[in-house]
C-alpha positions, -999 to 999 in steps of 0.1 A, spaced: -4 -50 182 -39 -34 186 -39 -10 210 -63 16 232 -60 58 225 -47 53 261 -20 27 259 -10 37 223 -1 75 243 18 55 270 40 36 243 45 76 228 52 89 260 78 65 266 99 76 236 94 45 216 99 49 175 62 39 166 42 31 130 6 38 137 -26 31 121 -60 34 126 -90 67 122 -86 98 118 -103 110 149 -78 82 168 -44 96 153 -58 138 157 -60 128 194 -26 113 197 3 134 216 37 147 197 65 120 200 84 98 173 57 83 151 42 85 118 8 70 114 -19 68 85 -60 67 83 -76 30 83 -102 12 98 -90 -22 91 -65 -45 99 -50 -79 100 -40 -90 138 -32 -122 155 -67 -126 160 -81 -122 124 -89 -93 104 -107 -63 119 -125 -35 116 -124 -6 144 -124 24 151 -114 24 186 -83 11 185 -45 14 168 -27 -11 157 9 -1 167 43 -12 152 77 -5 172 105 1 147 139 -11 167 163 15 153 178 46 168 190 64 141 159 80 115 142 110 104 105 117 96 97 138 69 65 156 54 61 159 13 37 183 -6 26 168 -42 59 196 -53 81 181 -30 79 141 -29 99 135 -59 127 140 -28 124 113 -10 149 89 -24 172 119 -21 165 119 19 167 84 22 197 72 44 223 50 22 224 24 46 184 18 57 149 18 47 121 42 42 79 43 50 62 62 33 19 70 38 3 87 16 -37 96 17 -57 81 -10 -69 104 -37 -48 132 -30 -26 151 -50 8 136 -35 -8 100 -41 -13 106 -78 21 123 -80 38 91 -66 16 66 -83 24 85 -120 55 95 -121 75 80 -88 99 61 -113 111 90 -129 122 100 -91 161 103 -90 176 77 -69 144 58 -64 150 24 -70 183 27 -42 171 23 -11 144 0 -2 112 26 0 75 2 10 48 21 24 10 22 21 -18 45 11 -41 61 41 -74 54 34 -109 51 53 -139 28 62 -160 24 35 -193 29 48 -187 64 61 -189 95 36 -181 115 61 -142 103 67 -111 116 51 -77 100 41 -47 115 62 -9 110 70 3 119 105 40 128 113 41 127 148 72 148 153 53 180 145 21 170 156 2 172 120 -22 151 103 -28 161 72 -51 154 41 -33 165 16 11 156 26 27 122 27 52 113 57 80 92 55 101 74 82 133 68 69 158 44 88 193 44 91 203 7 100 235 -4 116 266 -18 101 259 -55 89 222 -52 85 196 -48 57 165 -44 48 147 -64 22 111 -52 5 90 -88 -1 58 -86 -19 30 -116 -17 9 -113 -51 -15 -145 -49 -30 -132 -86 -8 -153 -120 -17 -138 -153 -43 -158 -170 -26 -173 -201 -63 -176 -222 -66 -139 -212 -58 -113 -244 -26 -91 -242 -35 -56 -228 -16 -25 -236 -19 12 -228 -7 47 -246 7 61 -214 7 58 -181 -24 66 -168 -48 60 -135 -80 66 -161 -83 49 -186 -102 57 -217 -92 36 -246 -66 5 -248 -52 -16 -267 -68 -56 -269 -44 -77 -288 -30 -52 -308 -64 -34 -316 -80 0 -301 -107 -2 -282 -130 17 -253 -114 -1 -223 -150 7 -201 -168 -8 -230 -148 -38 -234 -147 -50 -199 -187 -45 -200 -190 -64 -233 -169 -92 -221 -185 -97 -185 -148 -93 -171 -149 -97 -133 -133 -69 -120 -130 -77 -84 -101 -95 -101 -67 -71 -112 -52 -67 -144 -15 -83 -137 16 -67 -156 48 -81 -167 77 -56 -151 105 -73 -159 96 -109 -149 78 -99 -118 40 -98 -119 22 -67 -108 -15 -62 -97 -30 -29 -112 -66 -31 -96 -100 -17 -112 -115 14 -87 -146 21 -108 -160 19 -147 -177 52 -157 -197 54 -189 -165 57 -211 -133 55 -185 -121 27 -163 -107 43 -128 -75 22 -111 -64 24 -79 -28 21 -93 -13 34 -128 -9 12 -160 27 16 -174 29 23 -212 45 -4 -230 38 -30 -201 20 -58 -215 -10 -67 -190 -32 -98 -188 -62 -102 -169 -60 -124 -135 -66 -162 -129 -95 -167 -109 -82 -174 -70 -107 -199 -56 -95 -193 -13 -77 -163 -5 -68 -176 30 -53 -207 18 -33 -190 -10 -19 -164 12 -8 -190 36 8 -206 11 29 -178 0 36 -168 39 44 -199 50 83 -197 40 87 -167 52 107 -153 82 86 -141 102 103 -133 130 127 -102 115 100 -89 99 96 -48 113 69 -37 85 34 -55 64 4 -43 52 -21 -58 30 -49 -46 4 -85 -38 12 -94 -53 -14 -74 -86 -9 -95 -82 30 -132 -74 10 -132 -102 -15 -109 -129 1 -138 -121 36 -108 -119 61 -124 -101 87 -121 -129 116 -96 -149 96 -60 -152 108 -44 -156 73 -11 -160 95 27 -143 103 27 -109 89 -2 -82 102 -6 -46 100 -30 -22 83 -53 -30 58 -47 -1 29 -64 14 -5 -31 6 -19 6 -4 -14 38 8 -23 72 -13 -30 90 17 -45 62 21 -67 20 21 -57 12 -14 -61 -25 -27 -58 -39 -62 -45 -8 -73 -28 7 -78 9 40 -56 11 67 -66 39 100 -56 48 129 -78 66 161 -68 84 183 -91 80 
């Protein structure tokens, strides 16, 4: 729910277990109490997509058991290890900081990762300020910070469990070529087009590849969104990593965003549902401000995680 600096203080004050988003200037006013929170500016609500800055869209978590914990870039590779056996985690992490590109590279070589049901979402900023910063808040000891991710992690009670869904509305185009990559990389310099080496900035140039479209990866059956961030002269940035040995395609064209995500939502329980979150660029070039695309809201973020930073995608977790 969206709320006011004032009513989102009062739901603190009461002792409630909160997930809070909105701007930075919101979440530094915010009192100590059991939240963690991350910078955006937009959302999807029961009343269409939004953009504020004056208020927080609030999320009560029902559970009484949890922790909330702060990682540095040296320390995140923990937080599978600090995850409770029986639960969930949420993790926020500020866009373009050091933590983010620690997670984003190298988070499946984290021990125990792939365990417990980790989802989460990367803090991020409206894009017609310069003057705004990504941030993480963990409410417990009152810090928002630019440079630490915070996780929430959730023990659940006996008989429940927590399921991660993802809601991709991108297909691999099968006219595109097969892309591959050296390593696992969030700049790209040179890759691989049907077997053959080329610039990757050039390439997409030289082809007129629309990149307001994502590349979409194979990972073992599912398909993954890795979306394009910028093309420099010679580099192509992403705003998630391509895998090594991942074979990638480009993206079928989606004609209307609102009708393909409710397409996808429409089967889904939406009623257990204690977490979503969608991309901003999914809310950009599918136009959702005002549109109700229906069942799951949250933040809008510069990129989702499902264990691993995903791009393009609406994330979810049900207890069931």
């Amino acid at each position: 729910m969206q709320l006011t600096l004032e009513q989102t203080t009062k739901e603190i004050e009461s002792g409630a277990l909160l997930h809070i988003a909105g701007s930075e200037k919101l979440l530094l006013r915010l009192p100590k109490g059991n939240w963690i929170g991350g910078s955006t500016e937009y959302f999807l609500t029961e009343d269409g997509g939004a953009v504020t800055d004056q208020l927080l869209n609030v999320t009560s978590i029902p559970f009484d058991e949890y922790k909330v914990s702060s990682y540095s870039a040296d320390t995140i590779e923990n937080i599978a290890a600090d995850a409770y056996d029986r639960g969930f985690t949420i993790v926020i992490l500020p866009f373009n900081s050091r933590v983010h590109t620690k997670y984003a590279l190298d988070s499946d070589e984290f021990e125990g990762l792939f365990t417990s049901p980790i989802c989460g979402w990367i803090a991020g900023y409206n894009i017609m300020s310069d003057r705004q910063v990504a941030v993480s808040a963990n409410g417990v000891e009152g810090k928002v910070s630019e440079t630490d991710a915070v996780a929430l992690h959730i023990r659940l009670p006996e008989g429940r469990n927590a399921r991660i869904g993802t809601i991709n509305i991108f297909e691999p185009d099968t006219d595109s070529p097969v892309i591959t990559f050296k390593e696992n990389s969030l700049d790209v310099d040179s890759c691989f087009v049907d077997g053959e080496e080329v610039n990757f900035a050039g390439y997409l140039r030289e082809m007129n590849v629309n990149t307001n479209l994502p590349l979409v990866g194979d990972y073992s059956g599912a398909d993954v969104s890795i979306s394009f961030k910028e093309i420099t002269t010679k580099t192509v940035h992403l705003y998630a990593p391509v895998k090594a040995g991942v074979a990638y395609r480009f993206a079928k064209d989606v004609a209307d965003y609102e009708s393909a995500f409710q397409a996808k939502l429409a089967p889904i329980d939406h009623k257990n549902y204690v977490f979503a979150c969608n991309c901003i660029l999914n809310f950009l070039y599918g136009r959702m401000q005002g549109k109700d695309i229906g069942g799951l809201y949250g933040p809008v973020t510069y990129g989702e995680v499902a264990w691993k930073v995903i791009n393009q995608t609406l994330v979810y977790v049900i207890v069931e």
